[in-house]
N, C-alpha and C positions, 0 to 999 in steps of 0.2 A: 309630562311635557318636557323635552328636550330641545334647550335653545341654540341654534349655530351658530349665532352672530349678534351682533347691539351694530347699528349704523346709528352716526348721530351727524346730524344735519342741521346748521344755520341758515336762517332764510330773513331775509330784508322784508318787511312789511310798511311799505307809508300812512303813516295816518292822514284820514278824510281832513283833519283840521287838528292844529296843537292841543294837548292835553295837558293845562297848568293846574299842579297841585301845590301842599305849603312845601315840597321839597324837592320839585324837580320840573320841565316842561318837555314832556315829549314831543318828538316829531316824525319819528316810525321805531315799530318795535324789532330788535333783533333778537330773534325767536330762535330756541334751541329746538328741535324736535328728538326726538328718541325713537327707532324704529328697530324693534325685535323680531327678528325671525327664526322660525320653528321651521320642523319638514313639513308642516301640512298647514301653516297660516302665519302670518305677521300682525305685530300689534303696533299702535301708534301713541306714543304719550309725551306732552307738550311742559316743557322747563318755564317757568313764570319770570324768573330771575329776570330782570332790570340789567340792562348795560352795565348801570354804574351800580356801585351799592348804597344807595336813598333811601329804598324802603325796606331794608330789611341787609343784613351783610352780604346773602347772597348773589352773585354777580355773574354775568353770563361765561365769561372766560374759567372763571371761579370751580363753573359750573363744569364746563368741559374737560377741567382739570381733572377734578377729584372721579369726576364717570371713566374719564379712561384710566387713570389711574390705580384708583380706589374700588368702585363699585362697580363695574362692568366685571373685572374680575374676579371679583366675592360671590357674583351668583352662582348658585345648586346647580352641579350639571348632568342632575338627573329628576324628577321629579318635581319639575320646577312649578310652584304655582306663587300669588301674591303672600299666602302667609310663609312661605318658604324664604321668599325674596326681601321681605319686611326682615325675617330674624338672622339674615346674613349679613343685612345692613344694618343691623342696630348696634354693632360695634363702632362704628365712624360716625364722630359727635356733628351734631346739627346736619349743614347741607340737604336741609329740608327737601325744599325743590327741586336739586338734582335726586335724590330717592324718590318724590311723587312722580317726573318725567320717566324713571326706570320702573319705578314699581306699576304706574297704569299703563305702558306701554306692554307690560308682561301679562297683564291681566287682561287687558282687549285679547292677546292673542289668545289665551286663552280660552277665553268667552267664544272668540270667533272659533276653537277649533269645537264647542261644545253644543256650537247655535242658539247661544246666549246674550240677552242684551245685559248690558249693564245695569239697566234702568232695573229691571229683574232682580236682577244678581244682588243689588243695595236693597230692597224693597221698596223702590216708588211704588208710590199710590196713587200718584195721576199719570194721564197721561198728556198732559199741557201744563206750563208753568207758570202765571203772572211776573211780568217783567219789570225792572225800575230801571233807570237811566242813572249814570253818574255824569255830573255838569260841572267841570274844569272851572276855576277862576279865569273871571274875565276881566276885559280893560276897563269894563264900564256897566254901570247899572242896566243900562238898556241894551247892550250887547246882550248881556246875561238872560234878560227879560224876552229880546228874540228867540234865545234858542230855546229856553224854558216852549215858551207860544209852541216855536218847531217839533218837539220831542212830544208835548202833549197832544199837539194835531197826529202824531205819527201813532198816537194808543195807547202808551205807556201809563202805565197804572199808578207809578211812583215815582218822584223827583228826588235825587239827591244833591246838593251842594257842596262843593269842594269850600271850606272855609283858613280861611288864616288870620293873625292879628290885624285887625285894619279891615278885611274883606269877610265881613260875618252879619253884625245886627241889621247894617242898613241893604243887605243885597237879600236879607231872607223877610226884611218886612215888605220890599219893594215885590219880592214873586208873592207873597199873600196876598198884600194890598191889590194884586194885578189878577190873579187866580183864585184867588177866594181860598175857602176854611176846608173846602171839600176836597181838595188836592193833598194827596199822602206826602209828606215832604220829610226830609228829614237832612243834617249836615253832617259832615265830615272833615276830622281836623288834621288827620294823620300827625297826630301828636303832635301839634304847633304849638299847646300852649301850658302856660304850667298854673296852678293852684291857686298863682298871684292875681289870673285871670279869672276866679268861681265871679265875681259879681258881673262882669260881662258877661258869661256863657249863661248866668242866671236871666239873664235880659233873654235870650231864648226863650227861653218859659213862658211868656206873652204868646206864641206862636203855633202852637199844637202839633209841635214837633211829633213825630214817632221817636227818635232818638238822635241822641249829637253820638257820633261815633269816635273813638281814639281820642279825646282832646291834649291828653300829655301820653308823656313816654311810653315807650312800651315795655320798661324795667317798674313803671311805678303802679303796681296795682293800689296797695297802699292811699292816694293820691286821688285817684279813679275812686275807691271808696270812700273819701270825705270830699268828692264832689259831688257824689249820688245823694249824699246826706244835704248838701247844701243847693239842690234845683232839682225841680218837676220834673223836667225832662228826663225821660229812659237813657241812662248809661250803655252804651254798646261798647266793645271791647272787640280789637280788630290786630292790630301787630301783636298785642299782650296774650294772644292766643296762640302756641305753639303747638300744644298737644291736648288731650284729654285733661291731665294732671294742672296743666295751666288752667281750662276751662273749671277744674272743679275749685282751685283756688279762687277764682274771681268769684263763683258764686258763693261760698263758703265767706268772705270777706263783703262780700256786699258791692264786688266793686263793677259786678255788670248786671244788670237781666234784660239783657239782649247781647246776644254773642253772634259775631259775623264768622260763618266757615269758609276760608280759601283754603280747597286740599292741598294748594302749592305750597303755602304758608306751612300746615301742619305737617307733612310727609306723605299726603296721599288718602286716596278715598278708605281704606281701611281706619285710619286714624277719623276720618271726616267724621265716618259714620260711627267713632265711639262717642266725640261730642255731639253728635245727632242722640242719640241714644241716652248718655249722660242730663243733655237739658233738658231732652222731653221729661226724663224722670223726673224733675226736678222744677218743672214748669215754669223753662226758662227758653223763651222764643228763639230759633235761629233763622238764619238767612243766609244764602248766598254770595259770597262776595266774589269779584271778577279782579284779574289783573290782564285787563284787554289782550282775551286769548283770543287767537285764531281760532278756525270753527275745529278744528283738534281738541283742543282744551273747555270750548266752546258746548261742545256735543257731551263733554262728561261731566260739565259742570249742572248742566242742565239736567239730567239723570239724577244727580246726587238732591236739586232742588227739588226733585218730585216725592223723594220722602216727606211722610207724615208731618214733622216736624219743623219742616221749615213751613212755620205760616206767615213771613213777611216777603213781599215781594225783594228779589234778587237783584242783584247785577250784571243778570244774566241779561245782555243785549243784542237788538238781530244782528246781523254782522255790519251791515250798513251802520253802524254809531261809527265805526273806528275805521273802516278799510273799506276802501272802492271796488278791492275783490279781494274774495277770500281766499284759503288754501282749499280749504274743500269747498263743497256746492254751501252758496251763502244762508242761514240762518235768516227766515223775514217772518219778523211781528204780525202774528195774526188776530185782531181785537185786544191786543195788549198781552199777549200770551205767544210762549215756543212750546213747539210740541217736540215733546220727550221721542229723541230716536228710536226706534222699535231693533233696527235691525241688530245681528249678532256683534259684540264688543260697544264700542262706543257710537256703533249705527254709523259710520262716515270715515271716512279714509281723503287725503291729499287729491283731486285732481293733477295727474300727473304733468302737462302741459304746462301749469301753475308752478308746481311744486320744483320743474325744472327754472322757469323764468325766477322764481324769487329766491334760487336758495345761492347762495355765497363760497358754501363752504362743505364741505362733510366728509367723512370720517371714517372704514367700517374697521370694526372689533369681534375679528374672531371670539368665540368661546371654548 
């Protein structure tokens, strides 16, 4: 495959309602897109990066920088396929996300010049996915307690909780006390809190958590391991995952068995699916994790959750959690379940009409 071009496109996305977590509050996402073209197809792959840099250092502008800079020009330009494009980049340190944005963007087209899905090409094994919800810090117990009601009437199989210092024991015993023991529940701290906090997060334990996700840093595995020693509840490990090599230290250390995969996070579905591969061996559950992707990001993450392996519901949600309309044709919960795109590449492409009204900005780069 021979690529002619990288166009890369910003688009304004409003969120349906704010999205408060322990380190930032959304109110629409500014969405990088990546769009490769070949003579005979184009591919589409979606940047995760955050405006600001909160959850992680990298950052949308960040983003844009180093792709046209850096990596739009290091790719093969002849023979181009994903492991091609993986070992061009592996010289330029980090900038995870912008390498996942480029690297599945080349692989869709790909796929699509071969008549291949993704879902394929990874090894899913279903073709439908069990969905969970992520539920933002609210102002108030019973705010909280509405949407929870809302999200469960809508199917969703799994409830997660956004937590931070002060907004933790009494908002997770309040959705038990309301929902009962039969509801998959689980929190999230995005690293709010530190080791000083084990006897609080131990108060969790009463709750029949599936797992408290991130609770401190994500430099401290160390930390994460003499918390697992100290509560019931399953350690997940979510920023403290960057690669394969991170995932085998956490399990080696003790300091997850439960590991969250966001391909943005790691550099892309070839990395995803070595800690797919890595836990399964090792019989260490994964899941899904979402950075409220458009249905771009959307539609590949959902492919990657149909492997063997992830047998915890995801945060793979229909498009309706987060946007009134989507870029492509919108993703809708069916019995609590999305069904894995069948078609070739990531099964879904931008509506064009859409894809003109929301985008701000873009960019093309010869090869």
């Amino acid at each position: 495959m021979r690529i002619t071009g990288v166009e890369l496109r910003r688009i304004a996305m409003p969120l349906v309602a704010p999205f408060r977590t322990s380190f930032a509050v959304e109110t629409a996402r500014d969405v990088l897109l990546v769009r490769v073209v070949t003579p005979n197809a184009e591919g589409w792959g979606e940047c995760v990066a955050m405006a600001d840099p909160l959850y992680s250092s990298e950052y949308v502008d960040g983003a844009v920088d180093v792709l046209r800079r850096f990596l739009v020009p290091a790719l093969p330009k002849t023979d181009v396929d994903e492991h091609a494009v993986e070992r061009a980049l592996e010289p330029f340190k980090g900038h995870r996300m912008a390498k996942h944005a480029l690297g599945t963007a080349v692989l869709d087209a790909r796929l699509r010049e071969d008549g291949r899905s993704l879902g394929r090409h990874l090894g899913a094994s279903r073709d439908r996915v069990p969905c969970g919800v992520s539920v933002g810090i609210m102002d108030s117990v019973p705010e909280l307690l509405d949407a929870v009601a809302g999200y469960l009437d809508e199917g969703y199989v799994r409830i997660k909780l956004k937590i931070e210092p002060g907004w933790d024991v009494e908002p997770v015993r309040a959705v038990r006390e309301r929902f009962g023991d039969d509801v998959l529940l689980q929190v999230d701290a995005n690293a709010a809190f530190t080791l000083v906090d084990a006897p609080r997060l131990a108060r969790l334990d009463d709750f029949g958590l599936l797992l408290v996700e991130q609770p401190f840093a994500h430099d401290d595995m160390v930390q994460h391991a003499r918390l697992a020693q100290l509560i019931r509840t399953p350690v997940c490990l979510d920023e403290s995952i960057e690669s394969a090599a991170h995932a085998a230290a956490a399990i080696s250390l003790g300091a997850a068995s439960i590991i969250n995969v966001k391909p943005g996070r790691v550099g892309g579905y070839l990395e995803a699916r070595r800690i797919h591969d890595l836990c399964r061996a090792h019989g260490v559950a994964v899941w899904c994790g979402g950075m409220l992707e458009t249905g771009v990001g959307r539609a590949a993450n959902v492919a990657l959750a149909a492997l063997p392996g992830f047998t915890l519901p995801g945060d793979t949600s229909a498009s309706r959690r987060y946007f009134a309309e989507d870029v492509t044709e919108p993703f809708v919960l069916d019995d609590g379940h999305l069904a894995v795109p069948t078609g070739p590449g990531i099964g879904v492409e931008p509506v064009a009409e859409r894809l003109r009204a929301f985008t701000t900005w873009s960019e093309w780069l010869p090869a």
